[in-house]
N, C-alpha and C positions, 0 to 999 in steps of 0.2 A: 662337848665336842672333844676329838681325842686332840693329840699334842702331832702337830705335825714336825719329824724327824726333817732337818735338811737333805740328810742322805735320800729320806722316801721320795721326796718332793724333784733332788735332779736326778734322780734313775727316772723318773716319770716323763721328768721333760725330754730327758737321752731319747727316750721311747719314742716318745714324740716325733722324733726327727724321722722316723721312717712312717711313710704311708700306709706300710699294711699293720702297722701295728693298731691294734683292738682292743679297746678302751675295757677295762674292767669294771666292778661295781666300784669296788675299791678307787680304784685312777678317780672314779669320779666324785668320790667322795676326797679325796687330795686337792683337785681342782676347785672343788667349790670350798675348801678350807680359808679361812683368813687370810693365815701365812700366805698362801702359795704363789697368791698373786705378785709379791716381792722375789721370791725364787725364782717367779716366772719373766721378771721384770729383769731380774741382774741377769739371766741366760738369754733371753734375746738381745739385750746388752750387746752378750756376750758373739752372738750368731750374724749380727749383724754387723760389728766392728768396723764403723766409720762409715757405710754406705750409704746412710741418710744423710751426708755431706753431698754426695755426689746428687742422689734422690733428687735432694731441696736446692741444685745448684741446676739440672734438669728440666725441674718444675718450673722454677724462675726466669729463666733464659728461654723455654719455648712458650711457658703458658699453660703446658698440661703435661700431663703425665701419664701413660699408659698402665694399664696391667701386665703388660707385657715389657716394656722398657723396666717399672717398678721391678718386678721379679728378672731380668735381667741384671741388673742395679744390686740387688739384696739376695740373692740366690737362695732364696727360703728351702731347706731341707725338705718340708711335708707342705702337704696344702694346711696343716691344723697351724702350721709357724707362715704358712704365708699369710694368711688372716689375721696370728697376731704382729705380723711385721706392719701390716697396712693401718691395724686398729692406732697400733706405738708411735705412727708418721704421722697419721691425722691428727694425736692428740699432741706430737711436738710440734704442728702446725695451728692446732684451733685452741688452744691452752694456755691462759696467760700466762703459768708455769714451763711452758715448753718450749726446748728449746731452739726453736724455727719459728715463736712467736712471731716475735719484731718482723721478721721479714715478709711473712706471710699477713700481717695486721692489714686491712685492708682490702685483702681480695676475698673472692667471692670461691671460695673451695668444698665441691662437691666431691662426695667420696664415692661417688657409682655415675655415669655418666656414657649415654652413647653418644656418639660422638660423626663424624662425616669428615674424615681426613683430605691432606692435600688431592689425595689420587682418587677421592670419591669413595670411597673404602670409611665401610660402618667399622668404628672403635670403640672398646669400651677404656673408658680415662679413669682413673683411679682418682686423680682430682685435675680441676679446671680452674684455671683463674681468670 
């Protein structure tokens, strides 16, 4: 397998941040490389900048958490970073590594969920507890 470059790997993720951007053979061979998932890991880090405080303060206090509140909350760039901002919160919530473990230990959190809001209104919930 070749040697993945840092430089290659956050020009890709850069890329990433825009919707219309279109995945090359290339791209995709970066993405499924070893490394990337660690470059991939310190730039959503980096994209997200303290909003899974808020996220997991949200979550706690009403009980669920919307797709819509979530991505109000984390302002994901593309849809390709908002799937990995949801994948990063589930696993600092269902991870005895992670760091919304403790708090989260105990409830019962689905990551896809429709749901029947206060006003009767179909929601899909990102997670329920």
């Amino acid at each position: 397998m070749m040697i993945l470059k840092k430089q290659e790997a956050i020009t890709l993720l850069r890329n990433l941040e825009k919707n219309d951007y279109k995945l090359t053979d290339n791209d995709r061979k970066i993405i499924s490389h070893n490394s990337f998932k660690i470059y991939r890991s310190e730039h959503v880090k980096k994209l997200v900048d303290g909003s899974f405080f808020r996220a997991i303060r949200d979550l706690l206090n009403n009980g669920r958490l919307t797709y819509e509140d979530f991505n109000e909350i984390t302002k994901p760039t593309s849809n390709w970073y908002r799937q990995k901002f949801i994948d990063s919160f589930y696993y600092h919530c269902t991870n005895p590594k992670g760091q919304f473990y403790e708090q989260c230990q105990g409830k019962k959190l689905i990551k896809s969920i429709n749901i029947i809001n206060d006003s009767g209104e179909l929601e899909e919930c990102i997670f329920c507890n």
